[in-house]
BALUM-952372 format. One line per field, with one value per residue (C-alpha): x, y, z. Coordinates in steps of 0.2 Angstrom, whole numbers, plus 2048, in hexadecimal, padded with zeros to 3 digits. Layout:
c1	[X  ...] .
c2	[Y  ...] .
c3	[Z  ...] .
% end
This chain:
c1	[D56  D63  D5B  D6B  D6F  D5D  D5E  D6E  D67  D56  D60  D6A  D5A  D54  D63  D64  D52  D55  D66  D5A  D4D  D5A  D62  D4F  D4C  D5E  D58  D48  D50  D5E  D50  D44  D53  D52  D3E  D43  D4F  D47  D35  D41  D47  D35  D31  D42  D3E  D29  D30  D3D  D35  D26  D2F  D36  D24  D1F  D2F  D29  D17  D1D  D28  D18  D0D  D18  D1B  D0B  D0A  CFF  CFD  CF6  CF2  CF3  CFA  CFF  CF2  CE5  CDC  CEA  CE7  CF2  CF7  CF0  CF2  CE1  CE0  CE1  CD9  CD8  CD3  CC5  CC2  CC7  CBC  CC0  CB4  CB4  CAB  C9A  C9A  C8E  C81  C81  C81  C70  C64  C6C  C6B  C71  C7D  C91  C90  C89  C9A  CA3  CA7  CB0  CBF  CBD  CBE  CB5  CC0  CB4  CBB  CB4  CBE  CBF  CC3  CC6  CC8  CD7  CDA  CD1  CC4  CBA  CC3  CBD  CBC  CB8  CB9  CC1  CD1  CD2  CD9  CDD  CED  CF4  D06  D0E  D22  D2C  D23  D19  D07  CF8  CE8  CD5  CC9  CB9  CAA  C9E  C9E  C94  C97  C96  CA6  CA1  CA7  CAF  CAE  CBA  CBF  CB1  CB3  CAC  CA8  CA5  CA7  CB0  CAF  CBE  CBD  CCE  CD3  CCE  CE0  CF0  D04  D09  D0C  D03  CFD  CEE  CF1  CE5  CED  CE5  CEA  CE9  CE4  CF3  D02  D0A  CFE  CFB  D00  CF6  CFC  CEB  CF3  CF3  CE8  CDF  CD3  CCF  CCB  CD2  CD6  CD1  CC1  CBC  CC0  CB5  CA7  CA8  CAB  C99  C93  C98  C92  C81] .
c2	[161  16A  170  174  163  15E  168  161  150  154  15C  14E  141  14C  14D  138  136  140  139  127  12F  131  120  117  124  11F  10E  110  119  109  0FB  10A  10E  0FC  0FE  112  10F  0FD  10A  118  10C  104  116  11B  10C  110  123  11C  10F  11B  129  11A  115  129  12A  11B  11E  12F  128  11C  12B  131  124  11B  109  101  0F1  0E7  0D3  0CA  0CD  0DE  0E0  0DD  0EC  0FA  107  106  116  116  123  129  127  118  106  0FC  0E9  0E7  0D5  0C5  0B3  0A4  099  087  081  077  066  05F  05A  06A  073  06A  077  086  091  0A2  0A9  0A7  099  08F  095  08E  079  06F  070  085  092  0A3  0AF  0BF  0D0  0DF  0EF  100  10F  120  12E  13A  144  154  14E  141  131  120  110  0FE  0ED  0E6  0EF  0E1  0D1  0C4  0BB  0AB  0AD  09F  09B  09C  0AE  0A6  0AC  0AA  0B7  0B8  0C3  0C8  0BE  0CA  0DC  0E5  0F5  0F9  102  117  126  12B  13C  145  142  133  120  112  100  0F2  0DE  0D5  0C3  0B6  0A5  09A  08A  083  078  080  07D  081  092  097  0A9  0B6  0C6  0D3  0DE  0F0  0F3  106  112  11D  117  104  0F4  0F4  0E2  0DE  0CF  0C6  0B7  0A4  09A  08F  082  075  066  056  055  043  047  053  04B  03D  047  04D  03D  039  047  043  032  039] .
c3	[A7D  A74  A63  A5B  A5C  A53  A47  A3E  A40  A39  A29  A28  A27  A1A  A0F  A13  A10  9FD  9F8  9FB  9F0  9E3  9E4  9E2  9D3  9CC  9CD  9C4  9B8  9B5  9B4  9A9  99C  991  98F  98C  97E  977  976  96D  960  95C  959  94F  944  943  93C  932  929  927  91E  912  910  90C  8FE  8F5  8F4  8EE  8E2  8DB  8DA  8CE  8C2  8B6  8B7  8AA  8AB  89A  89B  88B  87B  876  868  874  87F  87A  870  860  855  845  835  83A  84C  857  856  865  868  873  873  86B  86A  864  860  859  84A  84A  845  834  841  84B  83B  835  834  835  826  82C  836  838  841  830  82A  834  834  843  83B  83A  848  847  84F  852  85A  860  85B  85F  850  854  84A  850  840  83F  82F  82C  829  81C  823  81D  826  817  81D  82B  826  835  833  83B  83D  840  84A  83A  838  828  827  820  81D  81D  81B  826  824  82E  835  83D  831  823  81B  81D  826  836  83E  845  858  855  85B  852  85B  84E  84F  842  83E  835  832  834  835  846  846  843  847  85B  85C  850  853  850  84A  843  834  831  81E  81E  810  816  81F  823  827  83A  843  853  85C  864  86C  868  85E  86A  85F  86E  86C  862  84F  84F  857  84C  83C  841  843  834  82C  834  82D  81A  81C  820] .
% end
């Protein structure tokens, strides 16, 4: 056996055998390459809509949002000669008919008919100026203002204070109590007026009037009770 002539042959299986190797390995490749480029997009769009997501959570954290539900007088501090006033809560409650009424000899509520609402508010006071500040209930009058801007006043029937001092940097919680008609035009709106020693009266829209209920029926019942 000649082994010049073997070893050309051997070379040449080899170099057959790779240049195969190479030609499966191509192939891979060509079937590989769609799932290769479809993977590099899913992961170009993942880092792409990432990084919007991190710019607009940036630009959030560097804004305030607040968000307030129901009328603007209502829940937001208001700027005041002295300080600031703020609206805690607002309730509206429906008269008592003559028969409910039988009996009752104290209270509001003995105030209050079927044709009446009592409108009772819980406010805040706070003393921003650097001495002690006067204050009296009979500063705040509640007014219903009606669509053509006409309105119409009433003073508190019950505090919870008294009129008296406020210290500096202090705050002061305190219910106040009005008594209004329970039946008024559409529209017709609440608005609590702070009459200030010093500076212009203070406007604080606190929604609609909402009697409930029907005129009719309440007229008869306090027919009934006239008649008894």
């Amino acid at each position: 056996m000649d082994p010049f002539s073997t070893a050309p042959e051997r070379h040449n299986q080899g170099r057959i055998a790779g240049g195969n190797a190479l030609a499966v390995q191509a192939d891979a490749n060509t079937h590989m390459r769609p799932a290769a480029m479809l993977f590099l997009g899913c992961v170009l769009a993942l880092a792409i809509g990432g990084g919007l997501l991190g710019m607009r959570l940036l630009q959030t954290s560097g804004q305030s949002t607040t968000v307030h539900l129901g009328p603007p007088g209502l829940g937001t501090p208001t700027k005041t000669s002295f300080g600031q006033i703020e609206v805690e809560s607002v309730e509206q409650i429906r008269g008592l008919t003559p028969k409910a009424l039988a009996g009752m000899t104290h209270g509001i509520q003995s105030l209050v008919k079927a044709d009446q609402m009592q409108v009772q508010m819980v406010i805040d006071l706070h003393n921003g100026r650097p001495r002690t500040v006067a204050y009296d209930p009979a500063q705040f009058v509640l007014r219903l203002v009606r669509r053509n801007r006409k309105t119409t006043s009433y003073d508190t029937v019950n505090t919870s204070v008294r009129a008296g001092q406020l210290e500096s940097g202090s705050s002061m919680e305190t219910t106040l109590g009005f008594v209004i008609p329970r039946f008024n035009p559409k529209g017709t709106r609440l608005s609590l007026q702070l009459r200030q020693r010093v500076g212009p009266r203070i406007n604080l829209d606190l929604g609609p009037v909402r009697p409930g209920g029907s005129r009719a029926d309440v007229q008869a019942a306090l027919d009934a009770g006239h008649h008894h």
